[in-house]
C-alpha positions in Angstrom: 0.0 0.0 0.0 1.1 3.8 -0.1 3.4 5.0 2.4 1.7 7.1 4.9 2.4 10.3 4.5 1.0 12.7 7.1 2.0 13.4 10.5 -0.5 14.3 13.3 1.2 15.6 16.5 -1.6 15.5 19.2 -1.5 18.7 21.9 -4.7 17.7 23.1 -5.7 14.9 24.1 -2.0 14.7 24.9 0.2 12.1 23.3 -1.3 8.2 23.5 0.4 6.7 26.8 -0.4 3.3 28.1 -3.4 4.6 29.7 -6.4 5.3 27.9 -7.1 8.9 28.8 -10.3 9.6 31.0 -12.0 12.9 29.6 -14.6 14.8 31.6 -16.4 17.9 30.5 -15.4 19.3 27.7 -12.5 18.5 25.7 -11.0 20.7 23.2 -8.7 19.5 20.7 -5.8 21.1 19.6 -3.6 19.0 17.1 -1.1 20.0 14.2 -1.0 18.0 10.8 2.0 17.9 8.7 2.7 16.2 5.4 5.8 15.4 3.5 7.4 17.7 1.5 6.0 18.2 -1.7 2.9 17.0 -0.9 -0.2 19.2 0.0 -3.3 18.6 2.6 -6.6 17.6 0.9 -8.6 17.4 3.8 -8.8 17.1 7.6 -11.6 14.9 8.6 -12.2 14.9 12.7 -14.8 12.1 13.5 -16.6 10.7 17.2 -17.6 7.3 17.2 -17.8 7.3 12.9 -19.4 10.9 13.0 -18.3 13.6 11.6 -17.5 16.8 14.0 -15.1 18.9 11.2 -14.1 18.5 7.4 -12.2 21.5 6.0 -9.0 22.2 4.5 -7.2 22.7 7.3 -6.3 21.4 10.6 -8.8 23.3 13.1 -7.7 26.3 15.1 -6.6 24.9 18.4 -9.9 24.9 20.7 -12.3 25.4 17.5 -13.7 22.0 17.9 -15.0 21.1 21.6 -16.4 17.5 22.4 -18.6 17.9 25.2 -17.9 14.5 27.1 -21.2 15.2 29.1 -23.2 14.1 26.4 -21.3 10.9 25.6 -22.0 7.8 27.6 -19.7 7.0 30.4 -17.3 4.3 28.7 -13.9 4.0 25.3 -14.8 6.2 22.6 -13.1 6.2 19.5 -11.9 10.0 17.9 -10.3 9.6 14.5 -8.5 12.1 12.9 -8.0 11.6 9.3 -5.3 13.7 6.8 -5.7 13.4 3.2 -3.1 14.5 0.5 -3.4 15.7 -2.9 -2.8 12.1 -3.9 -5.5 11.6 -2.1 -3.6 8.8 -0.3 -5.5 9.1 3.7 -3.8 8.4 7.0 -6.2 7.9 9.8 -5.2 7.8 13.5 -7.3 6.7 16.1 -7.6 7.8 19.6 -9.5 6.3 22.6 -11.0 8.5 25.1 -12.8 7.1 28.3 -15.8 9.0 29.2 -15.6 9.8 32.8 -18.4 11.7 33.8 
């Protein structure tokens, strides 16, 4: 398969440890996407549980995009960030967040 090509660097959540991170409240994420050179971003794609919470262009301004944990059932969720290039060649990473509220 293609080699993948974008980089997510996660602010927050922080960095995956061993532990699955507990999340109460609200949760805002901040994360920077970077791509190899010569290569361009497509798309950003931010999803909770398989729905959609941001599509652009662009990586969202740190804090633009809020999950309210309060409204999620106590338990693992799964946030996926997704980067695609102008090859249109997509690099997905998943996070877990536990629920805690």
């Amino acid at each position: 398969g293609e080699q993948a090509t974008a980089r997510i660097i996660f602010r927050q959540p922080p960095p995956p440890g061993s532990e699955l991170m507990k999340v109460t409240g609200e949760l805002a994420l901040d994360f920077v996407v970077e791509v190899m050179e010569g290569l361009k971003v497509q798309s950003v794609v931010v999803e909770l549980d398989g729905e959609v919470l941001y599509e652009e262009e662009t990586a969202p301004e740190a804090g633009t995009v809020v999950i309210d944990t309060t409204t999620l059932d106590n338990g693992v969720h799964e946030l996926t960030v997704k980067v695609i290039d102008n090859r249109g060649v997509a690099t997905t990473y998943p996070r877990f967040l536990q629920a805690a509220n």
